[in-house]
Each structure stands twice: as structure tokens, then as C-alpha cells.
DOVO-809259 format. One record per residue (C-alpha): residue number from 1; residue in one letter; z, x, y. Coordinates in steps of 0.2 Angstrom, whole numbers. Example, Ala and Ser with C-alpha at 12.3 -4.5 7.8 and 13.67 -1.06 7.14 Angstrom:
2
+-----+------+-------+-------+-------+
! seq ! type !    c3 !    c1 !    c2 !
+-----+------+-------+-------+-------+
!   1 !    A !    39 !    62 !   -22 !
!   2 !    S !    36 !    68 !    -5 !
+-----+------+-------+-------+-------+
END
This chain:
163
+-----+------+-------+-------+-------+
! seq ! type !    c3 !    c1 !    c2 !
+-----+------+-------+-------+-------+
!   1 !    X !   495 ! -1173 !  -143 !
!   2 !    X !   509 ! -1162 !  -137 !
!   3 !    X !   520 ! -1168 !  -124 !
!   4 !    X !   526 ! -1159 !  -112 !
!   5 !    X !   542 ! -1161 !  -106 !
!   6 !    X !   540 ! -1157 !   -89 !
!   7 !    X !   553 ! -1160 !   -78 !
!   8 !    X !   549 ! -1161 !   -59 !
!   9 !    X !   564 ! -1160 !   -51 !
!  10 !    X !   564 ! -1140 !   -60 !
!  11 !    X !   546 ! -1138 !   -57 !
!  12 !    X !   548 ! -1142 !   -37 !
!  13 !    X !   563 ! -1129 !   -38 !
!  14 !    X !   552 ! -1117 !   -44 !
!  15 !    X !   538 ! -1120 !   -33 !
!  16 !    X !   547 ! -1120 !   -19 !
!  17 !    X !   558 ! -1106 !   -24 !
!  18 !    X !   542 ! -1096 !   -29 !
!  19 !    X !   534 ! -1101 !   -10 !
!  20 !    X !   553 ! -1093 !    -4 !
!  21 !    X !   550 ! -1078 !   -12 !
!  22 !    X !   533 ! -1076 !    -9 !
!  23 !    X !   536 ! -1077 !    11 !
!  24 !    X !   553 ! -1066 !     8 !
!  25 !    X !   539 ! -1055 !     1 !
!  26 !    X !   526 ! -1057 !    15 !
!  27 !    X !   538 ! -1054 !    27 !
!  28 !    X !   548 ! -1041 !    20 !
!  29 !    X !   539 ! -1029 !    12 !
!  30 !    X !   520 ! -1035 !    14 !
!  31 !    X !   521 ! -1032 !    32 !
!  32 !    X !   529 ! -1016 !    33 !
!  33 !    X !   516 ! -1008 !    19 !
!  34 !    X !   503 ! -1016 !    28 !
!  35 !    X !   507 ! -1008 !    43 !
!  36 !    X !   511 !  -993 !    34 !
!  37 !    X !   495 !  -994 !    26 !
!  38 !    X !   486 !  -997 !    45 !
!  39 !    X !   496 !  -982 !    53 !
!  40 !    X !   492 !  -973 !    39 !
!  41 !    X !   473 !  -979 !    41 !
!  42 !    X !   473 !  -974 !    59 !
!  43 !    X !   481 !  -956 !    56 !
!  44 !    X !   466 !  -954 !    46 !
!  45 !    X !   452 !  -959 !    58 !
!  46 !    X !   463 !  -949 !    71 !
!  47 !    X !   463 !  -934 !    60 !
!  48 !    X !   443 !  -936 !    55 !
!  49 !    X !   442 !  -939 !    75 !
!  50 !    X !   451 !  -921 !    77 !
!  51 !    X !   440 !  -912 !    62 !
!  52 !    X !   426 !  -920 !    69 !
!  53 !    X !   428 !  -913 !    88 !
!  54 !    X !   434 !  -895 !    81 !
!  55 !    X !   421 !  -894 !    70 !
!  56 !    X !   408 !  -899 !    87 !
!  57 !    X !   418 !  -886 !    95 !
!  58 !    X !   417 !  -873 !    80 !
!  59 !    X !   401 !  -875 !    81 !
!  60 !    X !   398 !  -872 !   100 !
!  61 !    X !   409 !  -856 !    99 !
!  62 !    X !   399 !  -850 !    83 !
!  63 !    X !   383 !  -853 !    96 !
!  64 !    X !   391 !  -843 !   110 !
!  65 !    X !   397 !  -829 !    99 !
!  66 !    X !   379 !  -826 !    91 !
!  67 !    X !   373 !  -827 !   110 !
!  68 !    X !   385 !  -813 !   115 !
!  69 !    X !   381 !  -805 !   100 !
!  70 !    X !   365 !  -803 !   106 !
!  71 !    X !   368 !  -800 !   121 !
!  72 !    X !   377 !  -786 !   116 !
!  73 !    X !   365 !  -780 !   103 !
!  74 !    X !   350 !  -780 !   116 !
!  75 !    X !   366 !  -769 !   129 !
!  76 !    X !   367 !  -759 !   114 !
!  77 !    X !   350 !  -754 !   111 !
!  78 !    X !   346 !  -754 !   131 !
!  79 !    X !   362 !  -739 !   129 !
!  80 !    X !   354 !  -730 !   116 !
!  81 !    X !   335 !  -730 !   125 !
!  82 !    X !   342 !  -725 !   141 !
!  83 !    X !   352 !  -709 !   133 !
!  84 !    X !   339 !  -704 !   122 !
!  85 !    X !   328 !  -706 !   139 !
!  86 !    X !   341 !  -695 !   149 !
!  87 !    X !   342 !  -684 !   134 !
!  88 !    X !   324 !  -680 !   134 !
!  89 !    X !   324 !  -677 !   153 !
!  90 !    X !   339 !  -666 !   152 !
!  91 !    X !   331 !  -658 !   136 !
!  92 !    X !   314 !  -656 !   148 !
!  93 !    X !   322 !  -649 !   163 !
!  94 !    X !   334 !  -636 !   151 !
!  95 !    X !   315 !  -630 !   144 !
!  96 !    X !   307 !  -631 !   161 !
!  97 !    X !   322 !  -618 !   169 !
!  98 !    X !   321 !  -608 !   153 !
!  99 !    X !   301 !  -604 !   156 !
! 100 !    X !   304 !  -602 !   174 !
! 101 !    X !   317 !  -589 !   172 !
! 102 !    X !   305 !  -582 !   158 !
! 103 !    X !   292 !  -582 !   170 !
! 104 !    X !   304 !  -574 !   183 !
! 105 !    X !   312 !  -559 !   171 !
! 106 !    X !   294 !  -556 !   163 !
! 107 !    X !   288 !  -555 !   182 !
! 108 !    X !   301 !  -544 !   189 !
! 109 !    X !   301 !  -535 !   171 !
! 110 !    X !   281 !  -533 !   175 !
! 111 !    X !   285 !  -526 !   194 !
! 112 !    X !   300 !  -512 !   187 !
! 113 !    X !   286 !  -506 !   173 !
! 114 !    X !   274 !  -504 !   186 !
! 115 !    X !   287 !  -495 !   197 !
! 116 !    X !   294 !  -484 !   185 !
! 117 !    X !   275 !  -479 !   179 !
! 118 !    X !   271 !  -473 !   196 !
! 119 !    X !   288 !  -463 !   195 !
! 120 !    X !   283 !  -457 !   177 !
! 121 !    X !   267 !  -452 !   181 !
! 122 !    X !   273 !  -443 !   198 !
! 123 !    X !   286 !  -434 !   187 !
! 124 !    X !   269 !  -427 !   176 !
! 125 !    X !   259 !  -423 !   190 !
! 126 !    X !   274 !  -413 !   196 !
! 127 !    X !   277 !  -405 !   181 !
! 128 !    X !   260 !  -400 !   178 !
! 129 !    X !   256 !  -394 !   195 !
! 130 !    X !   275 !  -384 !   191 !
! 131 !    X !   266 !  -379 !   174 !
! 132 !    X !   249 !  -373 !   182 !
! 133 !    X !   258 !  -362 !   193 !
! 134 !    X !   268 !  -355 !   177 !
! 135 !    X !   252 !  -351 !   167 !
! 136 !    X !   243 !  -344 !   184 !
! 137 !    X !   257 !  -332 !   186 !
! 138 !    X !   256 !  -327 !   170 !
! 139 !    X !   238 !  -323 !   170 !
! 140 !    X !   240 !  -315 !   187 !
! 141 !    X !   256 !  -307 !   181 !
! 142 !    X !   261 !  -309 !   199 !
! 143 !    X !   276 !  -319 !   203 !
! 144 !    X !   275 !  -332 !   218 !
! 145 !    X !   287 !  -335 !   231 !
! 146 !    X !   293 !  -355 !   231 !
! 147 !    X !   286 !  -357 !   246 !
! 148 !    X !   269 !  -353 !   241 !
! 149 !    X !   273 !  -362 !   223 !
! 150 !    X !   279 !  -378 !   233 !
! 151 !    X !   262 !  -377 !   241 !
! 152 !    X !   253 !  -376 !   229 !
! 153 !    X !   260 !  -389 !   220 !
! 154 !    X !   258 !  -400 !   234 !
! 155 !    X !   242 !  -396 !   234 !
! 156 !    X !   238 !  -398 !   217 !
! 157 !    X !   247 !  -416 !   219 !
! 158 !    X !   232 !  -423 !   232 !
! 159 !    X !   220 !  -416 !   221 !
! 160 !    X !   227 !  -426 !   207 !
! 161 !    X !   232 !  -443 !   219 !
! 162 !    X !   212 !  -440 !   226 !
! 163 !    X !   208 !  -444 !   208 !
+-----+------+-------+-------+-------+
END
């Protein structure tokens, strides 16, 4: 069998110089990264916490956006049917003045037509009774005075207003 020389004395040494160091090591730098590694821990939770109640909150604001999107659609489109609304009334009343005006010149257009014929066809009667007399004092070879030819026009213009 082998023998092992073992001496005590060094293996208690180094037993109880490996529990020294191991506490050194505990104490030392053991505790400092494990606190480091708990900070570090709760920075994280804090910071998925944070994410978390943004995203919540991102989420909310996303949901009031789109509601004042709609909101401002259904304005939009409300605008856009109340002009084309006022449009077509304005267009209406613009057509509505336009055939009332018609109506008006075509009426006072109707009323200077029947005005001026009367004087037009005053004018002819004139002129023919004026033209009668001509021709009857040719064939009579006599002239007329104008008192007579006025008279006889006059007369001549009830014959033709008896008519």
C-alpha cells in the first residue's frame, strides 16, 4: 500500500489557512459582488417596472390618439357635408336670382316690345293716312291745305283704331 506521509500539524495549517481565506473571500469580495449582483438585480426589475408602466402608458396615449383621430375624422367629414350643404344652397339661391331676374328683364323686355309696337304701328297708321292723302291729291290734282290734310288724317286714324 502507499503510505502517505501525511503530516497534521501542515494539513491543520492549511485547513485553517484555507477557512481564512475563504472568509477573507466571503467577506471581502463575495459580499460586495453579491451586493453588486442584487443592486444590479433590482436596477433591472426597477427598469422592466419602468418599461412595463411606459409601455401601459404608450399604450393608453396610442388609444387616445386614435379616439381624437376619430374624433377629428368624423369633424372632418361633418366640415366637408355642411359646405358642400352650404354650397348647394348658395348654388340654389345664385340660380333662383338668376331666373327671377330672367323672369323680370324677359317681363319688362315683353312690356317695351308691346310699347314700342303700339308706337310702330301708330307711326304706320300715320304714315299711311300721310300717304292716302298724297295719292288723293294726286288723283284729284288738287293740293290740300294742312289743316284739311291734318284732318283727314285724324280722321283716317279712327277709322283705322275703330278696326
Amino acid at each position: 500500500m502507499i503510505n502517505l506521509n501525511i503530516d497534521i500539524g501542515v494539513l491543520i495549517v492549511q485547513v485553517i489557512t484555507f477557512l481564512i481565506g475563504m472568509i477573507l473571500i466571503w467577506q471581502i469580495f463575495l459580499k460586495k459582488f453579491l451586493a453588486t449582483l442584487s443592486e444590479r438585480s433590482n436596477h433591472i426589475k426597477a427598469t422592466l417596472d419602468t418599461i412595463e408602466k411606459q409601455s401601459i402608458e404608450v399604450a393608453a396615449l396610442k388609444s387616445d390618439f386614435t379616439k381624437q383621430l376619430e374624433t377629428i375624422e368624423k369633424k372632418f367629414q361633418e366640415k366637408i357635408r355642411e359646405a358642400t350643404k352650404e354650397g348647394n344652397e348658395i348654388k340654389n339661391g345664385i340660380i333662383f336670382k338668376a331666373r327671377t331676374e330672367a323672369k323680370e328683364l324677359l317681363e319688362k323686355t315683353s312690356e317695351k316690345l308691346v310699347i314700342e309696337k303700339e308706337r310702330m304701328l301708330k307711326e304706320m297708321r300715320h304714315e299711311m293716312a300721310a300717304l292716302g292723302i298724297k295719292i288723293a291729291e294726286k288723283v284729284i290734282k288738287e293740293s290740300v291745305s294742312k289743316e284739311t290734310q291734318d284732318k283727314l288724317i285724324t280722321n283716317i286714324l279712327k277709322d283705322f283704331e275703330k278696326k
